[in-house]
N, CA, C and O atoms as CSV, one atom per row, in Angstrom:
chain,resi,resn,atom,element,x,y,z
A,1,UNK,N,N,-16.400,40.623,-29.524
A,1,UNK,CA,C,-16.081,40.838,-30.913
A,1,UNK,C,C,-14.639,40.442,-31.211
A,1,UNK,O,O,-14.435,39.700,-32.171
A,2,UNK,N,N,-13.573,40.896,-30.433
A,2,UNK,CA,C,-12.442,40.534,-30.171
A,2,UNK,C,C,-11.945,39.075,-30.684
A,2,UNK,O,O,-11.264,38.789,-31.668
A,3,UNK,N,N,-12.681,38.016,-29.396
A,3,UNK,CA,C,-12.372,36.806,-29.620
A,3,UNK,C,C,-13.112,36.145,-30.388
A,3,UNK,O,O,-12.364,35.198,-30.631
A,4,UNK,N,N,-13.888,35.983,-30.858
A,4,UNK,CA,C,-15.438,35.355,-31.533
A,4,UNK,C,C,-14.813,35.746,-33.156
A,4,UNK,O,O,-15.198,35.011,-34.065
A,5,UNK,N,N,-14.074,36.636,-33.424
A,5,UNK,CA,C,-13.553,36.688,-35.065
A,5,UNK,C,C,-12.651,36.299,-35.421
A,5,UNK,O,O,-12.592,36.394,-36.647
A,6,UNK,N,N,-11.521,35.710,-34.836
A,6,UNK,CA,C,-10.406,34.863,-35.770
A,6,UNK,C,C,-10.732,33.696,-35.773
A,6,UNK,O,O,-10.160,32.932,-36.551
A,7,UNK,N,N,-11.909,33.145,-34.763
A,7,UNK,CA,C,-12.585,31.949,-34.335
A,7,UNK,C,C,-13.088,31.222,-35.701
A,7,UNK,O,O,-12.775,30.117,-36.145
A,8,UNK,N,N,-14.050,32.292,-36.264
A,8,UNK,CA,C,-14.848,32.495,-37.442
A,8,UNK,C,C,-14.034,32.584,-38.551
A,8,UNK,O,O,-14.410,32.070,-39.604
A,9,UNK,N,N,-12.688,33.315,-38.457
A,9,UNK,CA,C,-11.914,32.878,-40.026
A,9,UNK,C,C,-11.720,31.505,-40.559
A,9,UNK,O,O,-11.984,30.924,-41.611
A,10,UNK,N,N,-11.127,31.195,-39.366
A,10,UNK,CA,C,-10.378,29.918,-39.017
A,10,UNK,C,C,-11.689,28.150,-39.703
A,10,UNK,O,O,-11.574,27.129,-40.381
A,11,UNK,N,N,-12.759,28.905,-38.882
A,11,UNK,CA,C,-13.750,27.724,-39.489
A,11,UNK,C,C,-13.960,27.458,-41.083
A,11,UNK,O,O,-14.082,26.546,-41.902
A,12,UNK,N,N,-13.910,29.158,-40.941
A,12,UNK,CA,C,-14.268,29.470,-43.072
A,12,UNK,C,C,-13.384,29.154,-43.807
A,12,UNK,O,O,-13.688,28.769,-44.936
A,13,UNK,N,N,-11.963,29.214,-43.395
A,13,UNK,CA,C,-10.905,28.303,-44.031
A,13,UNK,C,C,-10.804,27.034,-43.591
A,13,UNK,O,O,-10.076,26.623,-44.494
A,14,UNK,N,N,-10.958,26.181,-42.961
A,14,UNK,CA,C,-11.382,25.330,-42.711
A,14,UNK,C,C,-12.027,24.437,-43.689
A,14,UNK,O,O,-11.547,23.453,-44.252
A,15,UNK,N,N,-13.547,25.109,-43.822
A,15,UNK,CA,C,-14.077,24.839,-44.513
A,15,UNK,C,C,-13.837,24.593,-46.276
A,15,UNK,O,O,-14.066,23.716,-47.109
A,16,UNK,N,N,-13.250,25.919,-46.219
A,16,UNK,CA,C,-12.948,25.686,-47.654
A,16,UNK,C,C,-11.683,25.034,-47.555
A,16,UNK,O,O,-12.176,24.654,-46.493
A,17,UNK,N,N,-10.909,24.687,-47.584
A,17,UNK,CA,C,-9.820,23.589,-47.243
A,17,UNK,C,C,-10.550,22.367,-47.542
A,17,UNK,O,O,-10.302,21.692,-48.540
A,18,UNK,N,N,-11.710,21.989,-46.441
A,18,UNK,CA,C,-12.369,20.276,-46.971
A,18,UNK,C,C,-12.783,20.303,-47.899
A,18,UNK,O,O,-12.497,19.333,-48.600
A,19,UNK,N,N,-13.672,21.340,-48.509
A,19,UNK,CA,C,-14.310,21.368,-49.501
A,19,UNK,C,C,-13.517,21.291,-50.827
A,19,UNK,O,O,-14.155,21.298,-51.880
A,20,UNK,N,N,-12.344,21.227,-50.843
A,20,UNK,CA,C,-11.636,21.690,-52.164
A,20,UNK,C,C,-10.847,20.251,-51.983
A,20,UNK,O,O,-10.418,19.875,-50.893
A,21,UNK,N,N,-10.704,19.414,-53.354
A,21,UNK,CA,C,-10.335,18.377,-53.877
A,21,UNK,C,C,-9.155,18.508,-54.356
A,21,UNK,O,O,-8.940,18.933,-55.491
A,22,UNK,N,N,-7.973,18.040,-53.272
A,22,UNK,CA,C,-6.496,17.959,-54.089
A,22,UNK,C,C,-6.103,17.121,-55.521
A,22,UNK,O,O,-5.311,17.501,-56.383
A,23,UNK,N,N,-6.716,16.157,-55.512
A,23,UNK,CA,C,-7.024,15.541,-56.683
A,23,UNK,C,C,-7.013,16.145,-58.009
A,23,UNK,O,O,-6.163,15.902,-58.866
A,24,UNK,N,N,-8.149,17.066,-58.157
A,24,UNK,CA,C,-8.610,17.886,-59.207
A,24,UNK,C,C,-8.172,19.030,-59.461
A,24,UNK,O,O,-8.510,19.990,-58.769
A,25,UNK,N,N,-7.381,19.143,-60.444
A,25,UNK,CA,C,-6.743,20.080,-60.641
A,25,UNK,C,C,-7.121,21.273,-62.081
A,25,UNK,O,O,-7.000,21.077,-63.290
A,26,UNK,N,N,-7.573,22.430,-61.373
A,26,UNK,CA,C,-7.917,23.438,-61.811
A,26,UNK,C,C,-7.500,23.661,-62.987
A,26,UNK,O,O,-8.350,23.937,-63.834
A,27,UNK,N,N,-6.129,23.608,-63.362
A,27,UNK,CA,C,-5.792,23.659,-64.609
A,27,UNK,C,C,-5.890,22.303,-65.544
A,27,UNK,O,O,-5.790,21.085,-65.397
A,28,UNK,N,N,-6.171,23.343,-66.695
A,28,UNK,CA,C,-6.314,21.874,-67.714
A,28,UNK,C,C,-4.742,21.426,-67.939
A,28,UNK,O,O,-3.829,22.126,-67.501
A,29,UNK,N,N,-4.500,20.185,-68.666
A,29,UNK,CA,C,-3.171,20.017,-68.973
A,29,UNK,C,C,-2.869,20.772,-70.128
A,29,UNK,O,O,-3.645,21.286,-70.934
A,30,UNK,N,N,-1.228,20.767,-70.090
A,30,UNK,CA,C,-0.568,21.625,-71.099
A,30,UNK,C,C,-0.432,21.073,-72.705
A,30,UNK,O,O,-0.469,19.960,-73.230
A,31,UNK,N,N,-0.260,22.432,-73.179
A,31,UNK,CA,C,-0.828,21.650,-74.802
A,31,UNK,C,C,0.941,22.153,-75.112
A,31,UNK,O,O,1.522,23.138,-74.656
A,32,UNK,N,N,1.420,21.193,-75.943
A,32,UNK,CA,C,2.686,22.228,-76.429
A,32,UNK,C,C,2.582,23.443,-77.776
A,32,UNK,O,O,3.228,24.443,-78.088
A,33,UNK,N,N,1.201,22.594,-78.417
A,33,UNK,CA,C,0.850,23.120,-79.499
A,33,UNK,C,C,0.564,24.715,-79.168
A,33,UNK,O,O,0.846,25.693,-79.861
A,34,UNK,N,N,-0.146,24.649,-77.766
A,34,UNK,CA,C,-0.450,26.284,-77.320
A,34,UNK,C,C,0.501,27.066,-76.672
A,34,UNK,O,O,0.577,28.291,-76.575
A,35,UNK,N,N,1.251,26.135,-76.221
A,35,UNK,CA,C,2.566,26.808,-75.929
A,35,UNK,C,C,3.524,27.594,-76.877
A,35,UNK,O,O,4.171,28.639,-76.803
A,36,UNK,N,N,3.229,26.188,-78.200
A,36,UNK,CA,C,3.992,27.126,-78.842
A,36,UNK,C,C,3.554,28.355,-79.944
A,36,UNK,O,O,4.357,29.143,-80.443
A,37,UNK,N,N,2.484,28.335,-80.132
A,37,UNK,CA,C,1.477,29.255,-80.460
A,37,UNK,C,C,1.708,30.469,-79.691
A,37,UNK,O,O,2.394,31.389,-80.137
A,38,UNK,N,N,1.200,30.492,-78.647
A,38,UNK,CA,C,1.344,31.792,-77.781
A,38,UNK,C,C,2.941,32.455,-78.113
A,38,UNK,O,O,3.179,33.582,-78.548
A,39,UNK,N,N,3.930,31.375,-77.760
A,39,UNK,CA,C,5.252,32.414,-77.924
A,39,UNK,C,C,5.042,32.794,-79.573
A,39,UNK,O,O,4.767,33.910,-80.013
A,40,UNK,N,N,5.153,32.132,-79.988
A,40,UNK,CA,C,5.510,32.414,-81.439
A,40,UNK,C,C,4.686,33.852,-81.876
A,40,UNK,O,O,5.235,34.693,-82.588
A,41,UNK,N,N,3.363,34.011,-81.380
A,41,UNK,CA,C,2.816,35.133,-81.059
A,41,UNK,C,C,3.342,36.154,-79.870
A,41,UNK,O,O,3.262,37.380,-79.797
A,42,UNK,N,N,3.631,35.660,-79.411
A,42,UNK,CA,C,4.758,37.167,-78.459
A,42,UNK,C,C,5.489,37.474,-79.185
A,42,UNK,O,O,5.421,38.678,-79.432
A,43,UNK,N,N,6.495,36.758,-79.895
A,43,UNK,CA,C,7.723,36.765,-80.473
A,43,UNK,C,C,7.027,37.743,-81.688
A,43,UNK,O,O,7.860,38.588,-82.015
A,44,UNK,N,N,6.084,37.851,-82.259
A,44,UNK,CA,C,5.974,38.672,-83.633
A,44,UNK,C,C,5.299,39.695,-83.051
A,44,UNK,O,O,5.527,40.602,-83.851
A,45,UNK,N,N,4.528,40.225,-82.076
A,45,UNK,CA,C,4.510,41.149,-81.217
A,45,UNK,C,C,5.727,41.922,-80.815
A,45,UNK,O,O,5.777,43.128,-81.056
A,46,UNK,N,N,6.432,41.478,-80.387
A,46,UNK,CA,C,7.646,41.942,-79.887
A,46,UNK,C,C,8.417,42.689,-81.180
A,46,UNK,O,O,8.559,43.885,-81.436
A,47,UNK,N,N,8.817,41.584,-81.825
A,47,UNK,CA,C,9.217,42.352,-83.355
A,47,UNK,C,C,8.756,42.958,-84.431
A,47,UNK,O,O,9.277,43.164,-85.527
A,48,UNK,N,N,7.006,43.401,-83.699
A,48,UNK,CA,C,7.081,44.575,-84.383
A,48,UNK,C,C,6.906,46.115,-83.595
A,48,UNK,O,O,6.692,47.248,-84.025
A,49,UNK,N,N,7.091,45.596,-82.352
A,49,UNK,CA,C,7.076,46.724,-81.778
A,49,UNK,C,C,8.238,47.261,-81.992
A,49,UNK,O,O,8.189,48.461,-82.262
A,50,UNK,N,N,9.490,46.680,-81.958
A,50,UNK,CA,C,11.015,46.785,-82.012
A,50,UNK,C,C,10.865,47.507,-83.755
A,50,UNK,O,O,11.362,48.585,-84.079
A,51,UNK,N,N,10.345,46.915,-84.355
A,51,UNK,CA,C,10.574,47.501,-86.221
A,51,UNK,C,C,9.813,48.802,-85.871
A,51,UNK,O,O,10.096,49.801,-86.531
A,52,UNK,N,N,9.098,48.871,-85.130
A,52,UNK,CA,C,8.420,50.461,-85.249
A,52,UNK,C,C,9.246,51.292,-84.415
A,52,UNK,O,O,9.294,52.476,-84.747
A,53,UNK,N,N,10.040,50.865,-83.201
A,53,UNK,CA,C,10.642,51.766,-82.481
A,53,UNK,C,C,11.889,52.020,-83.473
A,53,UNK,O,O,12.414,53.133,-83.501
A,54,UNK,N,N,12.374,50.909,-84.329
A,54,UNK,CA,C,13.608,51.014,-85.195
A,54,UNK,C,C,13.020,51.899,-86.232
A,54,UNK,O,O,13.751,52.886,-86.310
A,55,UNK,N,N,12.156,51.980,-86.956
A,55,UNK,CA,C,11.871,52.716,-88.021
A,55,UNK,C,C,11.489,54.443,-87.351
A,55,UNK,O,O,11.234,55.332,-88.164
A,56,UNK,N,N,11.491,54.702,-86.055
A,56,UNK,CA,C,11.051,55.938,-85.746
A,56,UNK,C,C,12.573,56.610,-85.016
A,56,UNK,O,O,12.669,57.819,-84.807
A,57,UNK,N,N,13.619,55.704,-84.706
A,57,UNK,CA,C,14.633,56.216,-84.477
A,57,UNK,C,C,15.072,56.851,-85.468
A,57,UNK,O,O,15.581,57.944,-85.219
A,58,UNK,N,N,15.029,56.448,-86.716
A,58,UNK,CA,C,16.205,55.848,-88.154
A,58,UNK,C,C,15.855,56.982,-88.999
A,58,UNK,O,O,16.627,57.277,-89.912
A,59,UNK,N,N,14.313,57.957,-88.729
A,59,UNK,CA,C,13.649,58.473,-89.505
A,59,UNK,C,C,14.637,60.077,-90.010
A,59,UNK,O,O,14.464,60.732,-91.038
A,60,UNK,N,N,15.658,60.349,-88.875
A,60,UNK,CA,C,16.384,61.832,-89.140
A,60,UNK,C,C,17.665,60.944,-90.349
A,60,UNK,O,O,18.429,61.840,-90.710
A,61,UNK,N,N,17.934,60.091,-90.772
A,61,UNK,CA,C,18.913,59.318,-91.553
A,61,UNK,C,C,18.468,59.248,-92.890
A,61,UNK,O,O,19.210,59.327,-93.869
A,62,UNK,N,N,17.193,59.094,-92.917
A,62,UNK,CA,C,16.619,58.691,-94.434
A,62,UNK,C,C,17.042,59.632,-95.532
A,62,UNK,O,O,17.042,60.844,-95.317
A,63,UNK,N,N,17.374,59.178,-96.603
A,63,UNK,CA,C,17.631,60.288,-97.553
A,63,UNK,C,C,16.590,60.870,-97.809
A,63,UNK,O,O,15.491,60.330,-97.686
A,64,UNK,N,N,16.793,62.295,-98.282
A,64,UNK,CA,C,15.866,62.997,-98.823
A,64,UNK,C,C,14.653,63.457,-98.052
A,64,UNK,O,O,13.878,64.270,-98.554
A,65,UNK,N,N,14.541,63.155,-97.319
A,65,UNK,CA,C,13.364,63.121,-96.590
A,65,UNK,C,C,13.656,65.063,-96.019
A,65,UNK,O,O,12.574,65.636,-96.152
A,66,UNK,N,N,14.451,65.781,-95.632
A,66,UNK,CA,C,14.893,66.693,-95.252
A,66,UNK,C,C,16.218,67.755,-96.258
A,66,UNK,O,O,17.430,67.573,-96.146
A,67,UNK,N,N,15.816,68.416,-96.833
A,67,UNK,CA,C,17.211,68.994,-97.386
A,67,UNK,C,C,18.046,69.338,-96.809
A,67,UNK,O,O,19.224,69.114,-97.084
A,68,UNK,N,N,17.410,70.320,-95.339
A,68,UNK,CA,C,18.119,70.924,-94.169
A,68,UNK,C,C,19.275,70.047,-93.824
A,68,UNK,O,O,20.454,70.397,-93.866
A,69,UNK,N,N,18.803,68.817,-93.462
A,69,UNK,CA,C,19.730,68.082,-92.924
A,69,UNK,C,C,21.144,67.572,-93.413
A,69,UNK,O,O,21.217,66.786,-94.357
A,70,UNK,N,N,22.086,67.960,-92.859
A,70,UNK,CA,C,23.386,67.571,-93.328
A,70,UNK,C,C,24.279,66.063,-92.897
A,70,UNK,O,O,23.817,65.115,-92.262
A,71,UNK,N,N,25.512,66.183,-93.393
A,71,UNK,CA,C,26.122,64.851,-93.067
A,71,UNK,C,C,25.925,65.033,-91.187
A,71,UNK,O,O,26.309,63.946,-90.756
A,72,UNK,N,N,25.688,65.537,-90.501
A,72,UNK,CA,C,25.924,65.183,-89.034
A,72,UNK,C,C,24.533,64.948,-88.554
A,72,UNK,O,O,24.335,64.541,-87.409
A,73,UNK,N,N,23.362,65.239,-89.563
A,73,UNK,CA,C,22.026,65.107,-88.849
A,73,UNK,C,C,21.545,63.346,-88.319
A,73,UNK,O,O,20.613,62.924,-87.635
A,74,UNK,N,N,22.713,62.661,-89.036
A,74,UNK,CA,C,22.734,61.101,-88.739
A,74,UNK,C,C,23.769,60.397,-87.897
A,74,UNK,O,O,24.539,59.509,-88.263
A,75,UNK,N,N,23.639,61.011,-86.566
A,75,UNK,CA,C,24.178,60.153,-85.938
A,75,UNK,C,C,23.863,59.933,-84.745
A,75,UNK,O,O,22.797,60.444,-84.405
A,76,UNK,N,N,24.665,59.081,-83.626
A,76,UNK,CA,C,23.837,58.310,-82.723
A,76,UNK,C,C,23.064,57.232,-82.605
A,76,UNK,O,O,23.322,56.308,-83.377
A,77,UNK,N,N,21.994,57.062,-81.686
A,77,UNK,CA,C,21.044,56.109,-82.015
A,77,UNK,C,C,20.441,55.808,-83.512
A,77,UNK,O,O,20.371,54.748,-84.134
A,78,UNK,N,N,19.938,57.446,-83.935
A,78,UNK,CA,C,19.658,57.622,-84.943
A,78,UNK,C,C,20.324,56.726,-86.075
A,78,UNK,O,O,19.767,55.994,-86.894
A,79,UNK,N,N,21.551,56.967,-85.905
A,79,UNK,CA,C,22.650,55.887,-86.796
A,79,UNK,C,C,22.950,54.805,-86.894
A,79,UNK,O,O,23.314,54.078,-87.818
A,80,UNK,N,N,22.698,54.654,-85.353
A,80,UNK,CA,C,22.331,52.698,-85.411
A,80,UNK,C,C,21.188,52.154,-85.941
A,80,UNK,O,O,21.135,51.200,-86.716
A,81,UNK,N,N,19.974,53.004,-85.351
A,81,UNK,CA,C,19.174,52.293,-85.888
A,81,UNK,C,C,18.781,52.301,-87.233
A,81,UNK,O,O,17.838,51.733,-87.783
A,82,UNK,N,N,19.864,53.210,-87.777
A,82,UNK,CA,C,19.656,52.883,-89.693
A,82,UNK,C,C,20.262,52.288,-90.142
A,82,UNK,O,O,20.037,52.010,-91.319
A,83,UNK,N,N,21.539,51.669,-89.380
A,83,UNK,CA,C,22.396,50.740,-89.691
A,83,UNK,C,C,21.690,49.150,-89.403
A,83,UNK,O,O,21.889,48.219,-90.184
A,84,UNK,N,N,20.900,49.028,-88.240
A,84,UNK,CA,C,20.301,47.520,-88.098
A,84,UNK,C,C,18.930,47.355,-89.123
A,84,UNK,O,O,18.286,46.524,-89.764
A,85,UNK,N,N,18.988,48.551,-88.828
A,85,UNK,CA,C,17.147,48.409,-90.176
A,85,UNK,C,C,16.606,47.481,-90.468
A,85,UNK,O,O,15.594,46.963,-89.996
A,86,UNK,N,N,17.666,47.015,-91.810
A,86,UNK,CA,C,17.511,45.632,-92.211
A,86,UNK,C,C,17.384,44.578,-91.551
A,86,UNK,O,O,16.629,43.757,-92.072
A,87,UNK,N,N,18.081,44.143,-90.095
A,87,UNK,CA,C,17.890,43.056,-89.900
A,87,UNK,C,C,16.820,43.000,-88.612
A,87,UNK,O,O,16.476,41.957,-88.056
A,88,UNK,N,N,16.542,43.829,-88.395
A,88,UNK,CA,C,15.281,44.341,-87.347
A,88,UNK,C,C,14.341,43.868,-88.694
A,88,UNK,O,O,13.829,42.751,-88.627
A,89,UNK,N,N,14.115,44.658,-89.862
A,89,UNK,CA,C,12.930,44.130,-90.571
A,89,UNK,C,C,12.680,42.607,-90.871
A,89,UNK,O,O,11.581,42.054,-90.816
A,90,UNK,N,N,13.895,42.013,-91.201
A,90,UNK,CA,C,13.827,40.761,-91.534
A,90,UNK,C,C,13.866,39.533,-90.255
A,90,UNK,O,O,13.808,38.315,-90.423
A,91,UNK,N,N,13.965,40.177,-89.134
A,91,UNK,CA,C,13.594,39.479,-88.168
A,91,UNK,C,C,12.122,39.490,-87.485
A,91,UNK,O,O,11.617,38.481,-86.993
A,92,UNK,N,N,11.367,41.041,-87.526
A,92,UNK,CA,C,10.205,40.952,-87.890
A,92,UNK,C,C,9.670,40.137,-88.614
A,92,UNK,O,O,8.826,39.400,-88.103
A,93,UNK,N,N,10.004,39.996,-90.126
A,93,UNK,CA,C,9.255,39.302,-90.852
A,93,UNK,C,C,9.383,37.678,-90.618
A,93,UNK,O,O,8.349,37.016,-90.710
A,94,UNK,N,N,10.429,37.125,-90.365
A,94,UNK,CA,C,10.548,35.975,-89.648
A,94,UNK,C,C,9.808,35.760,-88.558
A,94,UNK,O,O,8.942,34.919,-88.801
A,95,UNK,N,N,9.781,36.104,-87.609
A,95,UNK,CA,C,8.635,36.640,-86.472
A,95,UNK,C,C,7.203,36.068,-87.066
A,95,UNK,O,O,6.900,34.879,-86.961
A,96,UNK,N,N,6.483,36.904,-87.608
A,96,UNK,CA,C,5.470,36.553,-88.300
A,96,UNK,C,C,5.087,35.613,-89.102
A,96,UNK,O,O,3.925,35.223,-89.217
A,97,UNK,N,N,6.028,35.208,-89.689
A,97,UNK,CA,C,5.816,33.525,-90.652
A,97,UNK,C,C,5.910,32.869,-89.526
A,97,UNK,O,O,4.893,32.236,-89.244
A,98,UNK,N,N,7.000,32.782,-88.591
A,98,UNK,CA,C,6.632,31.661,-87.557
A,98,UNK,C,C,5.448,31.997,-86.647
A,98,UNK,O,O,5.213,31.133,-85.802
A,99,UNK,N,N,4.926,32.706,-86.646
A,99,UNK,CA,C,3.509,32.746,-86.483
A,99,UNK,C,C,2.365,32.325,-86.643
A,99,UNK,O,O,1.439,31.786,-86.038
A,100,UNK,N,N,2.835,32.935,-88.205
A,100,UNK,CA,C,1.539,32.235,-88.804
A,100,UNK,C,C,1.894,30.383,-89.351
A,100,UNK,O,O,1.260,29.512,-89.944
A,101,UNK,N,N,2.685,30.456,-88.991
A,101,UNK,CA,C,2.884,28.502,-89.151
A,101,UNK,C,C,2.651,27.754,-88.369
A,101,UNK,O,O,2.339,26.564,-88.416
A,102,UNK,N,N,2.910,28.970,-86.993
A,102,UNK,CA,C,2.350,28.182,-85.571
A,102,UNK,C,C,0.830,28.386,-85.239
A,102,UNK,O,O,0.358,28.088,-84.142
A,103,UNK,N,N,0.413,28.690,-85.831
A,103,UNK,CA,C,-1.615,28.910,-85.999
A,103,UNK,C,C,-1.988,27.727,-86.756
A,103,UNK,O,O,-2.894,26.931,-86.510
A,104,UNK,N,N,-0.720,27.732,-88.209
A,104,UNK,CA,C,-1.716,26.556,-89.144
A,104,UNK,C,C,-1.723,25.686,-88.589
A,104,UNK,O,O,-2.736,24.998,-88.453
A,105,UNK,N,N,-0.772,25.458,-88.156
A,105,UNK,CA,C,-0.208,24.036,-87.396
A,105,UNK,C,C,-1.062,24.003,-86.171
A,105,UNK,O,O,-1.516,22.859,-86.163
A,106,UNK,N,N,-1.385,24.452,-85.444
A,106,UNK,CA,C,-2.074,24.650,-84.092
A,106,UNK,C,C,-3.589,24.301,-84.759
A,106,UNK,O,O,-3.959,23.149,-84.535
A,107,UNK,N,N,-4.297,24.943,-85.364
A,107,UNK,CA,C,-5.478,24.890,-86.278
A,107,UNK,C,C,-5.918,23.313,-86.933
A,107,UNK,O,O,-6.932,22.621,-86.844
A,108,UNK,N,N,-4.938,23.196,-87.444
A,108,UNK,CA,C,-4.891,21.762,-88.192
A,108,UNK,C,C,-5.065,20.375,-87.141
A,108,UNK,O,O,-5.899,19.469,-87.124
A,109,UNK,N,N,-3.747,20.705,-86.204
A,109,UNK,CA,C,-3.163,19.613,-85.622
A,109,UNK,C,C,-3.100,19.264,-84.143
A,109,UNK,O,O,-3.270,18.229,-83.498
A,110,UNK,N,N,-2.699,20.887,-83.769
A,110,UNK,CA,C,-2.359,21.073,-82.124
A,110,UNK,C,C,-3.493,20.612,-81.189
A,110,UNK,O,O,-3.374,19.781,-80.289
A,111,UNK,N,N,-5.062,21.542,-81.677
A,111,UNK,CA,C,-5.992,21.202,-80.089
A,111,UNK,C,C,-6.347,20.027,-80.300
A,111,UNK,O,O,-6.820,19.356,-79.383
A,112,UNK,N,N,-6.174,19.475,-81.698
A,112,UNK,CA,C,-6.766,17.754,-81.539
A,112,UNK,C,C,-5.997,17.078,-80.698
A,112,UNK,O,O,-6.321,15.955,-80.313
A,113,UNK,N,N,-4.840,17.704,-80.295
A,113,UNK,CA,C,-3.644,16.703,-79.507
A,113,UNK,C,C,-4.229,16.433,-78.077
A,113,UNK,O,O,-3.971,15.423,-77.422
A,114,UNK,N,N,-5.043,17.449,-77.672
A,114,UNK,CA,C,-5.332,16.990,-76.246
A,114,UNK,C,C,-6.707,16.589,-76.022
A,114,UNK,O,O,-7.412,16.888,-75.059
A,115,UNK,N,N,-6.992,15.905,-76.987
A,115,UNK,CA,C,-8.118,14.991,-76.350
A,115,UNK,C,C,-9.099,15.769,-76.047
A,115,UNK,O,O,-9.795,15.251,-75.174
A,116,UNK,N,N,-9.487,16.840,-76.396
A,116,UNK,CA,C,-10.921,17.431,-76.372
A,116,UNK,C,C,-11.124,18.434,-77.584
A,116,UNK,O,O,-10.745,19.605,-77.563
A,117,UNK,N,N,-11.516,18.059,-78.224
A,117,UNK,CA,C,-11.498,18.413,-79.658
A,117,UNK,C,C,-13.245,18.913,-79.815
A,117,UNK,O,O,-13.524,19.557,-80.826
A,118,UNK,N,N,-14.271,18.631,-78.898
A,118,UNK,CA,C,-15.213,18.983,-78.560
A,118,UNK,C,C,-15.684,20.500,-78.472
A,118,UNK,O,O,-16.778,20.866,-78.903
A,119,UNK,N,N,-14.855,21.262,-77.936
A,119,UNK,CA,C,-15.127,22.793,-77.831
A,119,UNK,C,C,-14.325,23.079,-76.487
A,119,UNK,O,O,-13.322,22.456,-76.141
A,120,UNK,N,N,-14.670,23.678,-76.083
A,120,UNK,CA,C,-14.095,24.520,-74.433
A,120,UNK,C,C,-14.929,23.870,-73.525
A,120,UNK,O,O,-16.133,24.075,-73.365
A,121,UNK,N,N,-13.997,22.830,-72.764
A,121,UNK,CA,C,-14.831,22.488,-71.880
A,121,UNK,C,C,-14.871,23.195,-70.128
A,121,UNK,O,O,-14.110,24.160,-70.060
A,122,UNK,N,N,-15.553,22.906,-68.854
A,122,UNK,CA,C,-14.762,24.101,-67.958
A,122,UNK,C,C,-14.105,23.290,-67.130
A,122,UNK,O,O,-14.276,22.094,-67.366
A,123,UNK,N,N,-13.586,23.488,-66.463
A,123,UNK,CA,C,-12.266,22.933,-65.813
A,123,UNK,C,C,-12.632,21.783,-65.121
A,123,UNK,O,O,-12.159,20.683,-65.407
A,124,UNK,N,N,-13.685,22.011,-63.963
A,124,UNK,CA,C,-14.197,21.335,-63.109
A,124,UNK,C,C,-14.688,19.890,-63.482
A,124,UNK,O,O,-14.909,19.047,-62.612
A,125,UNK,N,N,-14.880,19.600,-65.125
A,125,UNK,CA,C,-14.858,18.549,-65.617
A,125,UNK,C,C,-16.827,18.559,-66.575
A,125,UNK,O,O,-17.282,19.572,-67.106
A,126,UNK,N,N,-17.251,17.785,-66.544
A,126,UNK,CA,C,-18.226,17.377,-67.217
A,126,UNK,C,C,-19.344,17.185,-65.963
A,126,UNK,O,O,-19.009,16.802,-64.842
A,127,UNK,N,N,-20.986,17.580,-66.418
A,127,UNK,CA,C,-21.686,17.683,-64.897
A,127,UNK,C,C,-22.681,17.031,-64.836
A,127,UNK,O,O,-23.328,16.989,-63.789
């Protein structure tokens, strides 16, 4: 049992080693159109996770929202993040238009760029 099993790995990699075509490569080629799609979609992900963590810091600052609260109930984080507010929101919202410009554009223009405009094809090629 000993010797008779690394014997047996060795063939099975082996095997799959010949069997597999350096040539052909698993991945399809790169689209930039999806490249840039995907970030542009992280990127408005990201900023709105950031506008929600900013709007839940900022929330002891808001006027009115509390009578209790006096001039010292705003400060700290709390204070920064009512001070960036604005540009946390408006970078969110930037975020998202380039988003959605990188869809139209992707939609319209991008997957026609790579030559299979057909549907999803699978990697391994056509059979």
């Amino acid at each position: 049992m000993g010797s008779g099993e690394p014997a047996g790995r060795a063939r099975c990699w082996q095997r799959w080693q010949a069997g597999r075509d350096p040539s052909a490569s698993r991945r399809p080629p790169s689209s930039i159109a999806k490249d840039l799609l995907g970030a542009a979609m992280t990127l408005a992900i990201i900023g709105a996770i950031v506008l929600q963590a900013t709007n839940r810091l900022a929330i002891p600052c808001s006027a009115g929202r509390d009578p209790r609260t006096g001039p010292g109930a705003c400060s700290g984080a709390s204070a920064l993040a009512h001070h960036i507010d604005g540009a946390v929101t408006l970078f969110a919202i930037t975020c998202a238009a380039l988003a959605a410009a990188a869809f139209v554009w992707y939609m319209l223009w991008g997957y026609k760029s790579t030559g299979r405009a057909g549907g999803n094809r699978d990697a391994a090629g056509p059979s």
